[in-house]
N, C-alpha and C positions, 0 to 999 in steps of 0.2 A: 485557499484551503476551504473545503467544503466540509462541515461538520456534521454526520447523518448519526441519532443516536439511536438505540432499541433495546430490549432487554437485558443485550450482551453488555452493554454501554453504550461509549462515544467509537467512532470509526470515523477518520479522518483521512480524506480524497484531496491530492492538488490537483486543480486543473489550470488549463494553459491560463496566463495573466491575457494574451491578449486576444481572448475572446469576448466578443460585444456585449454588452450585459443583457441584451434579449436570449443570446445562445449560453450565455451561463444561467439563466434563470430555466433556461428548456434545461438543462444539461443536468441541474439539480435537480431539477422533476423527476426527471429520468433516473438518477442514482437513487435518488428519495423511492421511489414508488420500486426499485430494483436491488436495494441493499440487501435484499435476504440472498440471492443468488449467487454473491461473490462468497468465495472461500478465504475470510479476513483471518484464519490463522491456520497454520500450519498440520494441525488435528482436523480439519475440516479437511483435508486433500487425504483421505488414506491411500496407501500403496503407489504412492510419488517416490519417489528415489531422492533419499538424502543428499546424493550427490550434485544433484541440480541445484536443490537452495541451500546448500551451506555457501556462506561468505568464509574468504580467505586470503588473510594479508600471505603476500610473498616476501620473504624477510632475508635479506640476505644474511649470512653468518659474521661477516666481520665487519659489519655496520652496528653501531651504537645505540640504543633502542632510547629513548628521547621523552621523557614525559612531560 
């Protein structure tokens, strides 16, 4: 987990476990020096279609819901 923070706050990147720590340390540079560019919530993508990121359990009816 790569922890990049900025005014917004913390913003929190996994990346692959088996990459060599030369390529994770480039790999942070690069998110570090690039964290403004990603759209880390949902308000930051206007006019995206709800339909694409809503998550959705499929539940069946006569199955017992389990807490």
């Amino acid at each position: 987990m790569v922890h990049l923070e900025d005014e917004g706050g913390e913003k929190n990147v996994k990346i692959g476990a088996s990459l060599t720590k030369e390529m994770k340390l480039q790999l942070y540079t690069l998110l570090k020096e690039s964290k403004d560019i990603f759209a880390w919530l949902y308000k930051d993508m206007p006019g995206l279609d709800p339909e694409i990121v809503q998550h959705r359990l499929p539940l069946k009816p006569e199955c017992h819901l389990v807490k």
